[in-house]
N, C-alpha and C positions, 0 to 999 in steps of 0.2 A: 400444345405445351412443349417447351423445349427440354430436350434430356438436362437434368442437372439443375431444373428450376427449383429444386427444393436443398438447395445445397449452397452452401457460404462458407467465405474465409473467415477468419477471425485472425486479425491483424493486430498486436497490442499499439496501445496509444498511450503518449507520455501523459503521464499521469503524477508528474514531479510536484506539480506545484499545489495542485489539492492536496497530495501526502505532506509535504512542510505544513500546510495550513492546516491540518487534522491534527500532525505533531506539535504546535504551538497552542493549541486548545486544550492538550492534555492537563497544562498546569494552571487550570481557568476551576469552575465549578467542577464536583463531582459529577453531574448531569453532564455537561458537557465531555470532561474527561472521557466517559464511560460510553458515550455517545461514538465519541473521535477515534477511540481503542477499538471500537466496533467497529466501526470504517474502516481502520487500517489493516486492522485483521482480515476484512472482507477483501480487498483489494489487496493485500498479501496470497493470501489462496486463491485467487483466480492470477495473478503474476506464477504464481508456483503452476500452477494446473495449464495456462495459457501464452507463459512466456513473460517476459520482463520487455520493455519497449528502447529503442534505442537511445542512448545515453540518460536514460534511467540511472538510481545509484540505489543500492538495495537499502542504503536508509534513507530517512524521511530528510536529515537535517544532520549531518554529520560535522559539522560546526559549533550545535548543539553540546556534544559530547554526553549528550543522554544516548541510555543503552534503546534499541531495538530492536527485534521486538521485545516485551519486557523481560522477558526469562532467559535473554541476552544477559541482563545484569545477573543473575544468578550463577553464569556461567564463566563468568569474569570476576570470581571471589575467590 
């Protein structure tokens, strides 16, 4: 066994286009909403703890003009 076999990089990967499409579901069912917010929260804290990917944008959909994350909006009143 070679030294270092038990060891890995962790490279972020753009992950833009599933974040828009989680962020367009929000305003669908509650189910789904609540679904989508769990997603993006999950893949917010591994971008925070992991790194953000190249030309990533920290929100999901900034065309939108909806807040991110949601206590964004609270912070903006």
């Amino acid at each position: 066994m070679s030294e270092g076999s038990n060891s890995f990089y962790i490279h972020p990967a753009s992950v833009g286009h599933i974040r828009k499409f989680l962020f367009g579901l929000l305003a669908r069912t509650p189910q789904e909403g609540a679904l989508a917010a769990s997603c993006l929260t999950a893949i917010d804290v591994l971008r925070d703890e992991h790194g953000i990917a190249a030309n990533d944008t920290r929100h999901p959909d900034v065309m939108s003009e909806i807040p991110w994350p949601s206590e964004a909006a609270a912070r903006s009143h």
